[in-house]
Backbone bond lengths (Angstrom), bond angles and torsions (degrees), N, CA, C in turn:
res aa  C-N    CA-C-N  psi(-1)  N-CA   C-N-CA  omega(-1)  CA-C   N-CA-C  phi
1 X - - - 1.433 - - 1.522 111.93 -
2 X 1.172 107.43 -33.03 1.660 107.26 -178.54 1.575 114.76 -78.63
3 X 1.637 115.83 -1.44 1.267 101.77 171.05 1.571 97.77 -93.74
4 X 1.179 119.10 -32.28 1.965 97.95 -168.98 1.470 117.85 -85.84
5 X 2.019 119.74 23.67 1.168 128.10 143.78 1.785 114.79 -89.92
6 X 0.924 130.63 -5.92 1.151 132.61 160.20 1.395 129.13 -74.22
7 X 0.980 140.51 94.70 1.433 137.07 -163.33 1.681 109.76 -95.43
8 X 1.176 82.19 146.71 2.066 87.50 -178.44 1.767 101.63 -85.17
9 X 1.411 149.29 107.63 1.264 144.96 139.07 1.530 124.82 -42.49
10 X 1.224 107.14 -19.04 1.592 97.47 -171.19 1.274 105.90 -59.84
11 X 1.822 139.02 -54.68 1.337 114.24 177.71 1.234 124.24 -30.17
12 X 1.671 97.51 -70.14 1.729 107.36 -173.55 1.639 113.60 -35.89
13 X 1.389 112.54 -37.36 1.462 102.14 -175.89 1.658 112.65 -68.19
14 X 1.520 103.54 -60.49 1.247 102.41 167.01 1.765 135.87 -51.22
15 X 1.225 114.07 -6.02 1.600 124.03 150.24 1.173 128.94 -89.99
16 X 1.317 107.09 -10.87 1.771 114.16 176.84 1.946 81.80 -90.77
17 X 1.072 136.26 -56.36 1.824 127.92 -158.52 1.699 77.97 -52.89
18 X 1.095 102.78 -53.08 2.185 90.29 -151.10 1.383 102.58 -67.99
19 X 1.326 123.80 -18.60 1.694 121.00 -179.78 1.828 99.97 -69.43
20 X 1.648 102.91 -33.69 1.505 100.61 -170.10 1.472 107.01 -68.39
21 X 1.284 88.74 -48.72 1.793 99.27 178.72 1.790 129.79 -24.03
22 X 2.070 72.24 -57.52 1.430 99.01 177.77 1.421 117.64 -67.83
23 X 1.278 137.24 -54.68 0.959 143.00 174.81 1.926 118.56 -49.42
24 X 1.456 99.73 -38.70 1.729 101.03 -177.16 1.601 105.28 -82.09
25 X 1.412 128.84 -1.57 1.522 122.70 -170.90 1.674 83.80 -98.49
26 X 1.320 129.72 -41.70 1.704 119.66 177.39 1.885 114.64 -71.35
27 X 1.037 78.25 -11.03 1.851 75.70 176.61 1.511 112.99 -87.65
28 X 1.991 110.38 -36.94 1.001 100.19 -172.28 1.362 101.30 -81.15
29 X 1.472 139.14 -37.41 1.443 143.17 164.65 1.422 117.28 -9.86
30 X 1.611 101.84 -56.57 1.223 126.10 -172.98 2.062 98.13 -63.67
31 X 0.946 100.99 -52.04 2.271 94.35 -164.30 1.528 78.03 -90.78
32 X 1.234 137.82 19.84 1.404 99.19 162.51 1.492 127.32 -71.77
33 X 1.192 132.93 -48.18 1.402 147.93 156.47 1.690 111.56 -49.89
34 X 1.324 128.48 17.06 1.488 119.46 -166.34 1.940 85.50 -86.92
35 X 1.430 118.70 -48.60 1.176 110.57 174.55 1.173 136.83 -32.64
36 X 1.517 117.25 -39.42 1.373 109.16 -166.68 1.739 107.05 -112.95
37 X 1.577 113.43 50.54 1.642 134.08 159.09 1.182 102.94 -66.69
38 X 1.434 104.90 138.39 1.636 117.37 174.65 1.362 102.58 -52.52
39 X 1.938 105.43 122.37 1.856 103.21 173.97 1.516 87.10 -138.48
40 X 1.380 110.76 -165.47 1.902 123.42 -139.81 1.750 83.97 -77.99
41 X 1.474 116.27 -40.06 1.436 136.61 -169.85 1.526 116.19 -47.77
42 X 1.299 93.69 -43.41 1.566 122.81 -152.14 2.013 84.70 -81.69
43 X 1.564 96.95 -60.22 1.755 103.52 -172.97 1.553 114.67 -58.46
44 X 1.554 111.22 -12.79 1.405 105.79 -175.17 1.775 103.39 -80.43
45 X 1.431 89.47 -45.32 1.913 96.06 173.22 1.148 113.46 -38.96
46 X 1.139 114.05 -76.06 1.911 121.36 167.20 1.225 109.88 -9.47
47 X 1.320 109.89 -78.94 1.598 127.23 -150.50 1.779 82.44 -60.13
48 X 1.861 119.06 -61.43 1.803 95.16 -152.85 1.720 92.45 -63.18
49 X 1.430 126.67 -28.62 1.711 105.21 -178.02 1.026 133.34 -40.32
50 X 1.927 102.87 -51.58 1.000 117.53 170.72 1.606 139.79 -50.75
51 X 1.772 105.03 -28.39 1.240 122.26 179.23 1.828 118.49 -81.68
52 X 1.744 85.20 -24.10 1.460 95.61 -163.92 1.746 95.67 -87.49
53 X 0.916 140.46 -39.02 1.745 149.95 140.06 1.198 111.07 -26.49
54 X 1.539 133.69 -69.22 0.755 102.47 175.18 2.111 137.19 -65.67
55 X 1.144 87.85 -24.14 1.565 95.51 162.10 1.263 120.86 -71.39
56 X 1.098 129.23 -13.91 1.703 135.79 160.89 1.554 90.65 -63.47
57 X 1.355 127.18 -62.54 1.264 116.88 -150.17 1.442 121.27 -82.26
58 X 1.301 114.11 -10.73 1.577 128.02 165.40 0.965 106.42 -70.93
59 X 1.341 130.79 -37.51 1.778 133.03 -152.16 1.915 85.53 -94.02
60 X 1.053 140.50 0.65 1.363 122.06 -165.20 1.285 134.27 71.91
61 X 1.319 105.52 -0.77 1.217 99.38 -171.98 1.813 104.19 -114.10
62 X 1.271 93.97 97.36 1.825 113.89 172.67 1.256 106.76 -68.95
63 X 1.075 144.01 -52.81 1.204 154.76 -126.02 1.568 130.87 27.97
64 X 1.612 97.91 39.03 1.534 115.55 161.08 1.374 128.71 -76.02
């Protein structure tokens, strides 16, 4: 009788690491993309793409 008041923890521990596990690979998932939010850097790119496109497309050359 005194062994089936003794309980084994080692699962439980080892399901709490994989819950952590689990939980920190969706968090980092989540801020992975926080970097690439529209910033001043990002709008300057745009604008020369935009300029440099449209000067592709005056000059004729689509490349269709």
């Amino acid at each position: 009788m005194a062994e089936e008041q003794t309980k084994d923890y080692s699962n439980l521990y080892i399901g709490g690491i994989i819950l952590v596990a689990i939980m920190g690979v969706f968090i980092l998932k989540g801020r992975e993309t926080e970097h690439l939010d529209k910033s001043a850097g990002s709008h300057v790119s745009q604008q020369a793409f935009e300029a440099a496109n449209q000067k592709r497309i005056t000059s004729k050359n689509t490349f269709e």
